[in-house]
Backbone as CSV, one residue per row, in Angstrom:
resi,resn,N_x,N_y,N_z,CA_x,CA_y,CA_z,C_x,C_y,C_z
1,UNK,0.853,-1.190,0.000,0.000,0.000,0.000,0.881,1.228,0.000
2,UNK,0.370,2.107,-1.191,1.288,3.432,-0.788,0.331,4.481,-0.889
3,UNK,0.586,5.286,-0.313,-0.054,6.866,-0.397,0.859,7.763,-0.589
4,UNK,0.223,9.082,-2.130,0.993,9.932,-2.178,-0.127,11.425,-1.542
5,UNK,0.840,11.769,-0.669,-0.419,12.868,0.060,0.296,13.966,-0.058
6,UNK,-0.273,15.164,-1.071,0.361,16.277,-0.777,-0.313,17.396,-0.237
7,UNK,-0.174,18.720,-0.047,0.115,19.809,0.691,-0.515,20.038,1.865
8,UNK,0.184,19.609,2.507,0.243,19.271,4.101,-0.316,17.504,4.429
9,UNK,-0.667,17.319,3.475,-1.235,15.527,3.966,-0.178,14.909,4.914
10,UNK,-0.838,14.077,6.021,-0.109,13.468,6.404,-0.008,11.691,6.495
11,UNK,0.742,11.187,6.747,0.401,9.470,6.170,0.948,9.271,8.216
12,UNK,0.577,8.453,8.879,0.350,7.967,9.804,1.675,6.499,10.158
13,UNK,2.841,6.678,10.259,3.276,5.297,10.427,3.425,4.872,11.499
14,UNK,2.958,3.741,11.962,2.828,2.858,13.295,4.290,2.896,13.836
15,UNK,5.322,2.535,13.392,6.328,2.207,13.412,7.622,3.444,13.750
16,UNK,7.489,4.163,13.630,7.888,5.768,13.366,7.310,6.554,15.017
17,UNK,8.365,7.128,15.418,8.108,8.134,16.482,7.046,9.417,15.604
18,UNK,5.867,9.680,15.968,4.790,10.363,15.537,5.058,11.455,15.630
19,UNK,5.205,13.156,14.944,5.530,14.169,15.077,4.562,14.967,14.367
20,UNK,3.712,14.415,15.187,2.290,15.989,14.501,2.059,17.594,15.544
21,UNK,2.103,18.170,14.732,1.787,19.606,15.313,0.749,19.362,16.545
22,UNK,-0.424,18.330,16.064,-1.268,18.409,17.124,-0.666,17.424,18.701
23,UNK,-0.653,18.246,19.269,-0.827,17.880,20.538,-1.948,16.353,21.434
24,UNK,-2.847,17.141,20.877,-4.790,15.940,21.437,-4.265,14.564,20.156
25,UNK,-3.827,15.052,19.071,-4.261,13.668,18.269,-2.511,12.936,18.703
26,UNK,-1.383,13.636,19.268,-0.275,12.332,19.120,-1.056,11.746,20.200
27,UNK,-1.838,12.518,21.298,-2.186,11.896,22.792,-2.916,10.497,22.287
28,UNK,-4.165,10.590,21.816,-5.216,9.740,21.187,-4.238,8.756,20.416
29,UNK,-3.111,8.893,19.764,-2.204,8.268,19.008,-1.705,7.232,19.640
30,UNK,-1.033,7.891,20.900,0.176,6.989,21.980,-0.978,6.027,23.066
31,UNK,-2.272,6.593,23.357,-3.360,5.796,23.987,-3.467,4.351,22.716
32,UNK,-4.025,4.948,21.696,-4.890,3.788,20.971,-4.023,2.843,20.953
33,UNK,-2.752,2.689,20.193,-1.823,2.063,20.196,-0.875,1.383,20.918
34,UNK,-0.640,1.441,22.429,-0.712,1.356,23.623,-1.755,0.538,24.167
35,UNK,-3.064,0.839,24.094,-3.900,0.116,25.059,-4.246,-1.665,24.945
36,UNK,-3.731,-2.285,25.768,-4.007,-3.673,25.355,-5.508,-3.861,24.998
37,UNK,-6.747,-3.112,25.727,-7.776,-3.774,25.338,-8.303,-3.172,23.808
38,UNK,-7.921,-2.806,23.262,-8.291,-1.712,21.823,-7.190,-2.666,20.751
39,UNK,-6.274,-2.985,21.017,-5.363,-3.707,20.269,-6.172,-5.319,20.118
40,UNK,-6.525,-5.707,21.659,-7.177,-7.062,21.182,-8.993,-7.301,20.675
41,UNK,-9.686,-5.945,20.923,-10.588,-5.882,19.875,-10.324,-5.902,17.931
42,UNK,-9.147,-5.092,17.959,-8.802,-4.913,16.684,-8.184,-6.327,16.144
43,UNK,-7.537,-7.148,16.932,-7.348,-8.733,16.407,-8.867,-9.369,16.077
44,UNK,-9.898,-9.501,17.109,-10.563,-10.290,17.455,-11.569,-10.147,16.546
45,UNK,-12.022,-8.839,15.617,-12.686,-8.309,15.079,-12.507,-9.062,13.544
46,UNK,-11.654,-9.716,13.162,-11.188,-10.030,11.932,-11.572,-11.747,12.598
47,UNK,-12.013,-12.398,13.646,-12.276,-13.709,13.453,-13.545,-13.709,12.397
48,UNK,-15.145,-13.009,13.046,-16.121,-12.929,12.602,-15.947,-12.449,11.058
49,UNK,-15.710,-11.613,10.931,-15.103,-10.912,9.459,-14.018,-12.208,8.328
50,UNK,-13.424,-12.595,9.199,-12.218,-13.301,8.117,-12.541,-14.405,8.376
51,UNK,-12.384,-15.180,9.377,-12.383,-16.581,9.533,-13.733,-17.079,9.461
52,UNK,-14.522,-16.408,9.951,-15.822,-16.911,9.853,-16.638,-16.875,8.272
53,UNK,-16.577,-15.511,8.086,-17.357,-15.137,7.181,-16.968,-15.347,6.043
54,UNK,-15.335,-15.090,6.132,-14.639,-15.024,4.593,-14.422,-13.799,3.882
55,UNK,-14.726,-12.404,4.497,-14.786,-11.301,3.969,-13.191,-11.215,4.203
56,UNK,-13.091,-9.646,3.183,-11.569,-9.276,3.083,-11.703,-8.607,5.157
57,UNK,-10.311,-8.381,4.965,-9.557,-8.188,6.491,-10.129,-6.708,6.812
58,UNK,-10.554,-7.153,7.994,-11.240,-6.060,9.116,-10.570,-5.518,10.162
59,UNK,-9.457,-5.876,10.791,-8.664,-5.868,11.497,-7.507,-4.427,11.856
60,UNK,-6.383,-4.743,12.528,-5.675,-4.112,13.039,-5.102,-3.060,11.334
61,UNK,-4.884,-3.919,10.480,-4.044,-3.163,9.347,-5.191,-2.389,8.517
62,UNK,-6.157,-3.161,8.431,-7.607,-2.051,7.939,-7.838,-0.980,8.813
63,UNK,-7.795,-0.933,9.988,-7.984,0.229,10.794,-6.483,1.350,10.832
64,UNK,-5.420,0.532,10.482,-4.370,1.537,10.746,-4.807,2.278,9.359
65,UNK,-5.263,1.629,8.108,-4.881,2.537,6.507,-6.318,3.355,6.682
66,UNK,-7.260,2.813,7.346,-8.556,3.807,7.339,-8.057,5.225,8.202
67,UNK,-7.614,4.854,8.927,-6.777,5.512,10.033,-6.470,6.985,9.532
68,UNK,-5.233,6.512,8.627,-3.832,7.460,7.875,-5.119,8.081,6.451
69,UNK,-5.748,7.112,6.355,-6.520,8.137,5.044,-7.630,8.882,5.336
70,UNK,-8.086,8.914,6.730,-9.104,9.582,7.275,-8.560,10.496,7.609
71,UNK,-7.104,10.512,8.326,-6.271,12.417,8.395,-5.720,12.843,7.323
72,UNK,-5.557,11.863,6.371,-4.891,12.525,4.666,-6.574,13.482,4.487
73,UNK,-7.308,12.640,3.914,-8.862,13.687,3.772,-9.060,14.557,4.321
74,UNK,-8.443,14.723,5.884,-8.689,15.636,6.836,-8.071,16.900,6.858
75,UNK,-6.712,16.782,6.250,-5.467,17.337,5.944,-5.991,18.188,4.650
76,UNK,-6.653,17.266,3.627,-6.051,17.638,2.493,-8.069,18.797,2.354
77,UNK,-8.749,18.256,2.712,-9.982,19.198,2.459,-9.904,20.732,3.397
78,UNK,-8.923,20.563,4.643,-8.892,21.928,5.547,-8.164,22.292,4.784
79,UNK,-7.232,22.173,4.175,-6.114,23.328,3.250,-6.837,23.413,1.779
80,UNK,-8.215,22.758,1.358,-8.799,23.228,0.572,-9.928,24.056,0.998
81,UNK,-9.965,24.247,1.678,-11.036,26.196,2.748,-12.192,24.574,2.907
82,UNK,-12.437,23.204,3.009,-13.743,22.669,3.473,-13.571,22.677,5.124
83,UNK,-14.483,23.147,5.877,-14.432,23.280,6.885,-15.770,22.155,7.823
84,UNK,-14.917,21.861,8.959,-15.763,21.063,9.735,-16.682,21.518,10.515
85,UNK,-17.701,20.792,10.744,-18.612,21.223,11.601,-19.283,20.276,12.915
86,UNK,-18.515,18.873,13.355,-18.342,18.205,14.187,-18.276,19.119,15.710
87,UNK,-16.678,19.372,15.065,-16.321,19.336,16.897,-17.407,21.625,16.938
88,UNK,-17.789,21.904,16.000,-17.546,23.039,16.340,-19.009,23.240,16.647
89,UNK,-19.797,22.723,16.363,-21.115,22.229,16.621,-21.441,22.503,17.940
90,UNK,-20.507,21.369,18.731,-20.794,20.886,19.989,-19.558,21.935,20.860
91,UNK,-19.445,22.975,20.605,-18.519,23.859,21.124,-16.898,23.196,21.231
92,UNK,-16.460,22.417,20.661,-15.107,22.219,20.909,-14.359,22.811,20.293
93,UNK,-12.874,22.772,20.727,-11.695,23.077,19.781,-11.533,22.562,18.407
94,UNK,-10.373,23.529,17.419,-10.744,22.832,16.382,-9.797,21.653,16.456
95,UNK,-8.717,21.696,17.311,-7.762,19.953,17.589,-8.825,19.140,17.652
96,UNK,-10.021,18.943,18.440,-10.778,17.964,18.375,-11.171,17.349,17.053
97,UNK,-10.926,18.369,15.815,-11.774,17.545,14.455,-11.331,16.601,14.524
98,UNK,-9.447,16.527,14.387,-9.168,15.447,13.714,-8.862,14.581,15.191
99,UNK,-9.040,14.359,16.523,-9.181,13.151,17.626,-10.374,12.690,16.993
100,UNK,-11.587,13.213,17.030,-12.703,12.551,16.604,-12.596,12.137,15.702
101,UNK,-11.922,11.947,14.483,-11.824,11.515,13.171,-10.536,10.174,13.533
102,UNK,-9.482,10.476,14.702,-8.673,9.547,14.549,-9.476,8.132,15.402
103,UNK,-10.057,8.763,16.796,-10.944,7.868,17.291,-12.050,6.936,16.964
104,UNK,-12.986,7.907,16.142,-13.852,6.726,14.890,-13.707,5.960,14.262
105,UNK,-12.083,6.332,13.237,-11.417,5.594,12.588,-10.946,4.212,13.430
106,UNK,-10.723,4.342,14.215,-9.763,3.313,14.984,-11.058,2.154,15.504
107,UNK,-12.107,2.697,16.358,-13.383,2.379,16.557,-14.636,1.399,15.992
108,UNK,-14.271,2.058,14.680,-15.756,1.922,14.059,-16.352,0.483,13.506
109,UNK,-14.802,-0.607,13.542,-15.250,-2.249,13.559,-15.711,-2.544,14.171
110,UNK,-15.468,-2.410,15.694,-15.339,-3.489,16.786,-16.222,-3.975,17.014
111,UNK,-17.283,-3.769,16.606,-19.220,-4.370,16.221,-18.850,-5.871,15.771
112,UNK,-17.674,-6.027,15.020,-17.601,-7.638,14.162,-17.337,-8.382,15.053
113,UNK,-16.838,-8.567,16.535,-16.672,-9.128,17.309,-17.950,-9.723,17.814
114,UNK,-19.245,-8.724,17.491,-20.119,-9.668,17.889,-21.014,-10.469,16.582
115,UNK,-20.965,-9.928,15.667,-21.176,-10.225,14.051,-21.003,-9.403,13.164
116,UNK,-21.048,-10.014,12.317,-20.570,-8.921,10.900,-21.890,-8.121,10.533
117,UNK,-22.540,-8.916,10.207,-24.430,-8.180,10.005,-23.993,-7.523,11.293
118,UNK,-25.106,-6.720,10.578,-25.197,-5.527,11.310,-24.377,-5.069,12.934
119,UNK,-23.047,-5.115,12.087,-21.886,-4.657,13.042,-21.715,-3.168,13.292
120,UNK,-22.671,-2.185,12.877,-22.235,-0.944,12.768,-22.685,-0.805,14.243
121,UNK,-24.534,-1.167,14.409,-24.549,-1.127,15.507,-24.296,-1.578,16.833
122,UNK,-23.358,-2.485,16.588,-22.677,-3.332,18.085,-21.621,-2.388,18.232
123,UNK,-21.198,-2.070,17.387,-19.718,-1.394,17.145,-19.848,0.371,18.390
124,UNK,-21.714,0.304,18.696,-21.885,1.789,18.763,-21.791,1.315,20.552
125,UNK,-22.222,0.588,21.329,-22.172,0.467,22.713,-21.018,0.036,23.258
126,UNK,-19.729,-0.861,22.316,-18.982,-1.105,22.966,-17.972,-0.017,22.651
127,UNK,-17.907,0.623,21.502,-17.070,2.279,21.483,-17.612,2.765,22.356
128,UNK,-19.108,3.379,23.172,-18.896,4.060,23.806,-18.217,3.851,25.495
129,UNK,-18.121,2.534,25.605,-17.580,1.763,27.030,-15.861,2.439,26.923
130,UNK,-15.550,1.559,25.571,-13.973,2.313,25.742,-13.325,3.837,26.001
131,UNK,-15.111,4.571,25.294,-14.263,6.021,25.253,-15.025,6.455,26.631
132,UNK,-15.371,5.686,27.342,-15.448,6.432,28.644,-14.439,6.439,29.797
133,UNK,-13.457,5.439,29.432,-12.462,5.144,29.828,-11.025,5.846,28.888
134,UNK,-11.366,6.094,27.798,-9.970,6.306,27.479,-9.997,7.917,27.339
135,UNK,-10.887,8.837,27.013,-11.306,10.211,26.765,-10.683,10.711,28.103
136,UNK,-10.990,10.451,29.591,-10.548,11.148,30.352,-9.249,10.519,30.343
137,UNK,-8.510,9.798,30.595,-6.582,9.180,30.557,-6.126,9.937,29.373
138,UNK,-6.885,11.259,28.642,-5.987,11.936,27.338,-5.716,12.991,28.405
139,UNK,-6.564,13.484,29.448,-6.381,15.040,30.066,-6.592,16.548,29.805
140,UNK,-7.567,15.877,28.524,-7.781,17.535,27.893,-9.322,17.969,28.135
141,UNK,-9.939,16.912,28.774,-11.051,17.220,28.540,-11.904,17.061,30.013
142,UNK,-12.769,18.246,30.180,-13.808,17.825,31.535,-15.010,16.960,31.282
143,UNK,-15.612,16.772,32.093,-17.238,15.917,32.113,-17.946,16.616,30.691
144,UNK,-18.325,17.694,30.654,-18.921,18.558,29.456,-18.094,17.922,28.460
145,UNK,-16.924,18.422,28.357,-16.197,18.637,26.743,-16.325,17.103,26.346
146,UNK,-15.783,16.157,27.294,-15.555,14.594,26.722,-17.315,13.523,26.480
147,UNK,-18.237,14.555,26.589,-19.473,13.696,26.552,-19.390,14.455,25.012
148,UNK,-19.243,15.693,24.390,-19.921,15.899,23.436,-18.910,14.959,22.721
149,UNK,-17.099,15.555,22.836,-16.507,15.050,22.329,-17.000,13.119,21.853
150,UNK,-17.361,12.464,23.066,-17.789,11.181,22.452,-19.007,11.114,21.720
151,UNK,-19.926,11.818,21.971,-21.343,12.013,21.058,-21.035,11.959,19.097
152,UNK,-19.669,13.162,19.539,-18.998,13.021,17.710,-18.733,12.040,17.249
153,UNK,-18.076,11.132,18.221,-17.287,9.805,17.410,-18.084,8.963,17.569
154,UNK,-19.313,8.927,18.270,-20.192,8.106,18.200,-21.051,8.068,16.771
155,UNK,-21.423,9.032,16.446,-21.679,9.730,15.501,-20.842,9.175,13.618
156,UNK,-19.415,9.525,13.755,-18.870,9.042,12.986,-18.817,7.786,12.821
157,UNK,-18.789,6.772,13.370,-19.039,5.272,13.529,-20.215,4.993,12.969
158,UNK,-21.143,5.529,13.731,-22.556,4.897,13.541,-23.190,5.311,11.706
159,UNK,-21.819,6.402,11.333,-22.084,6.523,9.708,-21.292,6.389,8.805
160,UNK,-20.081,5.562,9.332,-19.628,4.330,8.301,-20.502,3.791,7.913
161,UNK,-21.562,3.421,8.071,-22.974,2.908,7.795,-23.503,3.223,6.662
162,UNK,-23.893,2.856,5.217,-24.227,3.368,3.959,-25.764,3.807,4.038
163,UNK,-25.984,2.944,5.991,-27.876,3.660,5.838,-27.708,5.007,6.972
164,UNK,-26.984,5.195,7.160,-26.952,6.273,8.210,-26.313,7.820,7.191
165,UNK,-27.223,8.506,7.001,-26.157,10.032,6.248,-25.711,10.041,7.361
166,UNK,-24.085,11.301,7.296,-23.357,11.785,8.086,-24.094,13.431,8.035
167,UNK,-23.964,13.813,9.522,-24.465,14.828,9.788,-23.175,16.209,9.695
168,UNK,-22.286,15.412,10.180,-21.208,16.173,10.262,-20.022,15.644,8.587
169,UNK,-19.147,17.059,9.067,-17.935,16.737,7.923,-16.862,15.565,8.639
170,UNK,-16.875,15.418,9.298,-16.069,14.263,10.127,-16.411,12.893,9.835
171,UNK,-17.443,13.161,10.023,-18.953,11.626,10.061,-18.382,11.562,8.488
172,UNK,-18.473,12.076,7.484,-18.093,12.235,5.866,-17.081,11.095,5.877
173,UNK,-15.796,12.363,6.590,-14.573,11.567,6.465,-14.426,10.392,6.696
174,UNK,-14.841,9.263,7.798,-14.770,8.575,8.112,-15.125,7.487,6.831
175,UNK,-16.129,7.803,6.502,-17.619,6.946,5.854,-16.368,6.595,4.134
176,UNK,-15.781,7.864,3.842,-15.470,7.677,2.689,-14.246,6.972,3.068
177,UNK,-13.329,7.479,3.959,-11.709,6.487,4.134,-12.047,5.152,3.955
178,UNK,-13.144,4.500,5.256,-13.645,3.520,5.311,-13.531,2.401,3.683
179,UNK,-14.246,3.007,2.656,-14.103,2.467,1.417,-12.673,2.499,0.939
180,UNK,-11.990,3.210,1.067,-10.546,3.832,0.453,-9.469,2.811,0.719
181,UNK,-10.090,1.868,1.785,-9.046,0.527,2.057,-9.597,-0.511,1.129
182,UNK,-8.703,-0.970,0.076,-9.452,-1.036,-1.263,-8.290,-2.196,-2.265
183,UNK,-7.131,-1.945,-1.521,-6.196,-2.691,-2.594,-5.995,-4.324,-2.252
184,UNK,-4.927,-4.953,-2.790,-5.121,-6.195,-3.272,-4.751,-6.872,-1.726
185,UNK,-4.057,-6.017,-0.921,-3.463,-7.174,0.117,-4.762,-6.973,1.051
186,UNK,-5.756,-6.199,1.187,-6.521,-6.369,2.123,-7.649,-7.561,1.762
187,UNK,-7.669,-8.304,0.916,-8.371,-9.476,0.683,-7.221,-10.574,0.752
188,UNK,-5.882,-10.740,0.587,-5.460,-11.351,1.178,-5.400,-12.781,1.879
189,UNK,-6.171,-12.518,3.248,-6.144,-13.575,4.056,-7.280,-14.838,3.046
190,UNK,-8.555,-13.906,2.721,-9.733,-14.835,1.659,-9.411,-15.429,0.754
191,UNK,-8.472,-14.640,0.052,-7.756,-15.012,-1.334,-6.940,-16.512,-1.229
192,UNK,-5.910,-16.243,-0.067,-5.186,-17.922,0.188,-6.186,-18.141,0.824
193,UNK,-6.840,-18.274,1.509,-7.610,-19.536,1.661,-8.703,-19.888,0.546
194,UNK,-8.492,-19.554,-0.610,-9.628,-19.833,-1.804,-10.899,-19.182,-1.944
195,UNK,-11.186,-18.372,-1.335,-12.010,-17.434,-1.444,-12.118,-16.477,-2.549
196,UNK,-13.237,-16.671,-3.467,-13.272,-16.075,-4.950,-14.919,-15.368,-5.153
197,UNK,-14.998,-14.681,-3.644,-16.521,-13.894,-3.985,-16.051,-12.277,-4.749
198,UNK,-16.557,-11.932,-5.143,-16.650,-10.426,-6.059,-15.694,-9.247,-4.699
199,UNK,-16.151,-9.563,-3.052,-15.099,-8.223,-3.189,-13.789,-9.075,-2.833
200,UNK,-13.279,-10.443,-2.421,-12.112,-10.213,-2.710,-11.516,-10.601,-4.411
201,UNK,-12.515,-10.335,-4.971,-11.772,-10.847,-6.713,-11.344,-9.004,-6.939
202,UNK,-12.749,-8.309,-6.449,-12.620,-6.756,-6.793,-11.443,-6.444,-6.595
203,UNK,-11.578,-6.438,-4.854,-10.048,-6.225,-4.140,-8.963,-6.357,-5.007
204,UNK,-8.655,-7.480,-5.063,-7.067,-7.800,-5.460,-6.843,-7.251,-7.414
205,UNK,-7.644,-7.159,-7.619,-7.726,-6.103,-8.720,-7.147,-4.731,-9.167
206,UNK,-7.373,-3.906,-7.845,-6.402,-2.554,-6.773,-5.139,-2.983,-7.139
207,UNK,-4.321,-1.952,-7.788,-2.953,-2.458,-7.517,-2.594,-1.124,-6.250
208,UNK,-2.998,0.049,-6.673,-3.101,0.936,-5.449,-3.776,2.152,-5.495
209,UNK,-3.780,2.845,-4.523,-5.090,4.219,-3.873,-3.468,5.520,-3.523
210,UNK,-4.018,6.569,-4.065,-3.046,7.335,-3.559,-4.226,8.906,-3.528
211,UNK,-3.725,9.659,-2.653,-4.418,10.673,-2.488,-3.548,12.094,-2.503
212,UNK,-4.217,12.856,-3.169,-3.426,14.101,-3.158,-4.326,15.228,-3.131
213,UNK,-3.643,16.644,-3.019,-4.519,18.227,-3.564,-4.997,17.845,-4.747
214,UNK,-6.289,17.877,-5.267,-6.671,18.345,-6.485,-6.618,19.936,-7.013
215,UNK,-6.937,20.028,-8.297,-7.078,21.265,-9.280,-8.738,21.635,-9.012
216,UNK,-9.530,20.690,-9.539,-10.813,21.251,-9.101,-11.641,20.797,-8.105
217,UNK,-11.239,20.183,-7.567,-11.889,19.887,-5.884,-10.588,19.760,-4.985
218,UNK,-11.046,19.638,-3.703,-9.707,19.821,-2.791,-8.832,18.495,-2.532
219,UNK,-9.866,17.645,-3.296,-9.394,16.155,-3.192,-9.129,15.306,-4.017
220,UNK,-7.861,14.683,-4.692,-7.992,13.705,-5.890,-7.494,12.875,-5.285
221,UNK,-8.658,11.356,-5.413,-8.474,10.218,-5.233,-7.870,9.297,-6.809
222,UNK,-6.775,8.854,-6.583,-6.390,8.117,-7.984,-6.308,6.672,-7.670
223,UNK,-7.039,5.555,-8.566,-7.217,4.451,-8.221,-6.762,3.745,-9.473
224,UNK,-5.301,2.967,-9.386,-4.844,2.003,-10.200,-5.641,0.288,-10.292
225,UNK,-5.996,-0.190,-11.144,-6.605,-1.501,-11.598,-5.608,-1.511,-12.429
226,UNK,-5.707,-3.272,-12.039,-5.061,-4.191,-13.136,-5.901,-4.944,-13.974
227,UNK,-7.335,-5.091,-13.540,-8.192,-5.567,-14.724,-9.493,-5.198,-13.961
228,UNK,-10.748,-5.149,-14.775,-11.975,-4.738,-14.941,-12.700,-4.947,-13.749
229,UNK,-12.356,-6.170,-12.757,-13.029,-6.769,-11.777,-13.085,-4.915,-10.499
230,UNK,-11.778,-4.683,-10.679,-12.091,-3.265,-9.553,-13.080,-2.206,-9.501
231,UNK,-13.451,-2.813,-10.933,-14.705,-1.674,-11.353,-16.163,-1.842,-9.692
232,UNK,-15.977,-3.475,-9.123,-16.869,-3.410,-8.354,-16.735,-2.610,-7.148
233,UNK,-15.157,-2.223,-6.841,-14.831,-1.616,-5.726,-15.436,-0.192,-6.191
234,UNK,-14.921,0.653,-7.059,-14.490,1.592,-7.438,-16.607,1.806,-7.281
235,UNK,-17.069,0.987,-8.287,-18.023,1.883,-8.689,-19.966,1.572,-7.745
236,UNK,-19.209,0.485,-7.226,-20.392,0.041,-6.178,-20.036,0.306,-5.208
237,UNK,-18.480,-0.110,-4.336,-18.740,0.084,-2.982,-18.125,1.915,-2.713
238,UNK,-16.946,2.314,-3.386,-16.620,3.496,-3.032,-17.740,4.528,-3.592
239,UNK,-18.633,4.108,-4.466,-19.634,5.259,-5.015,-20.745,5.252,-3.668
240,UNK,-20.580,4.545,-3.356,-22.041,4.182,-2.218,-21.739,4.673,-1.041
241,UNK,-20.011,4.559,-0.825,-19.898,5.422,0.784,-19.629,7.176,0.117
242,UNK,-19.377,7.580,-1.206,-18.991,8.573,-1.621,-20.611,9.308,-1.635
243,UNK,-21.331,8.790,-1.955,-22.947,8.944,-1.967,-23.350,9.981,-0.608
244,UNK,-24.087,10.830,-0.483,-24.370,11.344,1.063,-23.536,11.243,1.596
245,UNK,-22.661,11.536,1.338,-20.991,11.814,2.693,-21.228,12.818,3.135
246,UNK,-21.392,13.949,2.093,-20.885,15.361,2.635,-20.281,15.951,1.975
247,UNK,-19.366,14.914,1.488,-17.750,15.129,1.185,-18.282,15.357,-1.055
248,UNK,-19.312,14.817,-1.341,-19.321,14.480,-2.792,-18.702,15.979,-3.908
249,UNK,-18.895,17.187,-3.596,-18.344,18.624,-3.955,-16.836,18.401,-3.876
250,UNK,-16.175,17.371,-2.878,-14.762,18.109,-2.498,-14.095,17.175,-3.041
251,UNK,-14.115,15.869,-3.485,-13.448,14.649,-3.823,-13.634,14.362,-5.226
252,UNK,-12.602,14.333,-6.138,-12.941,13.720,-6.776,-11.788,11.986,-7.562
253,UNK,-12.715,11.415,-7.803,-11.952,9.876,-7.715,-11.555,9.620,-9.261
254,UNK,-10.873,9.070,-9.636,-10.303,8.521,-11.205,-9.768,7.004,-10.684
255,UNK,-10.611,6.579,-11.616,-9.652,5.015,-11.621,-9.455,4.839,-13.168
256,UNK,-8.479,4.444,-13.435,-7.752,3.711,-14.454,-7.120,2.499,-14.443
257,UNK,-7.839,1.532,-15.078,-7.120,0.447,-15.920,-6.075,0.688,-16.219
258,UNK,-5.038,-0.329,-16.035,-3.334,0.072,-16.324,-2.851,-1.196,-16.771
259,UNK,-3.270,-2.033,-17.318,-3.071,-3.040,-18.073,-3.836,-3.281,-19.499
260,UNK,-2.687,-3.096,-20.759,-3.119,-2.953,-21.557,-3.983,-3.942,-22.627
261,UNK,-3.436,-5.024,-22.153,-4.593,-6.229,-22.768,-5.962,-6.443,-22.279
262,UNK,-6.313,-5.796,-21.470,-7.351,-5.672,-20.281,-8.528,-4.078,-20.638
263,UNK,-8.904,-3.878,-21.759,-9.139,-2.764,-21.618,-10.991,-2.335,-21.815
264,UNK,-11.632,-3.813,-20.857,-12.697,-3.634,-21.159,-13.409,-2.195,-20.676
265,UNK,-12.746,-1.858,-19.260,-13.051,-0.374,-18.665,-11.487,0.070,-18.619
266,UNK,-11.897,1.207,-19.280,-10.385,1.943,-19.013,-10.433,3.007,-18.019
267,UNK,-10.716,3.484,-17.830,-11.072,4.929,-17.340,-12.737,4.983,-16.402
268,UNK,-12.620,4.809,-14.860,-13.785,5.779,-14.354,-13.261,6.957,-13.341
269,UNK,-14.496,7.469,-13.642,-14.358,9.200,-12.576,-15.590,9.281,-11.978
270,UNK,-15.643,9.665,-10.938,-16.560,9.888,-9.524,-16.386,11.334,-9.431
């Protein structure tokens, strides 16, 4: 997986001492990553999802790339004048946009632990258990600030959901990253084990997702295929979270076919 993120984008590496301007999001950063019980939801979440079901990977590495492309979007639409209306709504700072955007992101599976159907809403009572526990161990926030603050990310979760619109520009972000984990290794685990349903054939189709400033929206999503099958990612599942985001004015997506014997779809744009 690579991402090219420019002017000011930032890409997120696990591995790497974290050096963001913000203050609240390295905090939320060094918690999530850190906490044993958030680490073993994020394993456990990929039994129901992978082992059970057979779907592409739900897990720890889907949540880190939803993660890094939910603050690339975040990054890249504030330095295009799109402005949030999450945290500012509920009177917060504007550091809170992107905690609430890193927190949702990180969040918004953990529903698969109890099933995959309709995991959005399991996903919504046991996020709010963790963030009642982990919101105050950040220190930025009193009784007031950390209830609205969780109301947001409750919020963003519950509209990863293709039946839930997002109310907020946050809720957007989430909903669209969510789709944006898209390339060949996140089907993966389905793939070796013989698994040949449409999204991991779509999947592995992705050779890769890169995000940058656009010219006429604040956002260009560029999506490489190696043959026609990605058309299902591209044009069913990313059109459907791109649908009622919020976000549909500020993004715009290109996929191209890049294999030339292959040229039943060459070219789509969102």
């Amino acid at each position: 997986m690579t991402d090219s993120i420019g002017n000011g984008g930032r890409e997120y590496d696990p591995d790497a001492e974290h050096n963001f301007p913000d203050e609240r999001l390295n905090s939320v950063l060094d918690e999530v990553l850190d906490d044993p019980e958030i680490t073993t939801y994020l394993e456990a979440q990929n039994v129901n999802a992978v082992a059970r079901k057979g779907y592409n990977d739900h897990g720890a590495k889907h949540i880190e790339i939803v993660r890094n492309r939910a603050l690339c979007l975040y990054d890249l639409l504030k330095a295009g004048g799109v402005e949030c209306n999450g945290a500012a709504d509920q009177g917060l700072e504007e550091a809170d946009e992107a905690v609430i955007i890193a927190l949702a992101a990180t969040l918004h599976d953990i529903g698969h632990v109890v099933h995959r159907d309709e995991h959005v809403y399991y996903s919504i009572p046991l996020a709010a258990d963790l963030l009642d526990r982990l919101i105050p161990q950040l220190g930025f926030y009193d009784t007031q600030s950390a209830v609205r603050l969780k109301a947001e990310v409750l919020h963003a979760i519950l509209c990863h959901h293709t039946e839930e619109d997002p109310l907020t520009t946050e809720a957007g972000i989430i909903r669209v990253a969510d789709a944006l984990d898209m390339e060949r290794g996140r089907s993966r685990i389905p793939y070796e084990k013989g698994g040949r349903g449409i999204n991991t054939l779509s999947s592995q189709a992705i050779e890769n997702v890169s995000l940058r400033a656009g010219e006429e929206k604040p956002v260009l999503v560029e999506i490489e295929m190696v043959n026609a099958a990605g058309v299902y990612q591209v044009d069913n599942l990313l059109k459907a979270k791109l649908a009622d985001s919020g976000l549909e004015d500020h993004v715009r997506i290109v996929a191209v076919n890049t294999r030339s014997e292959d040229q039943l779809v060459e070219r789509i744009e969102l």
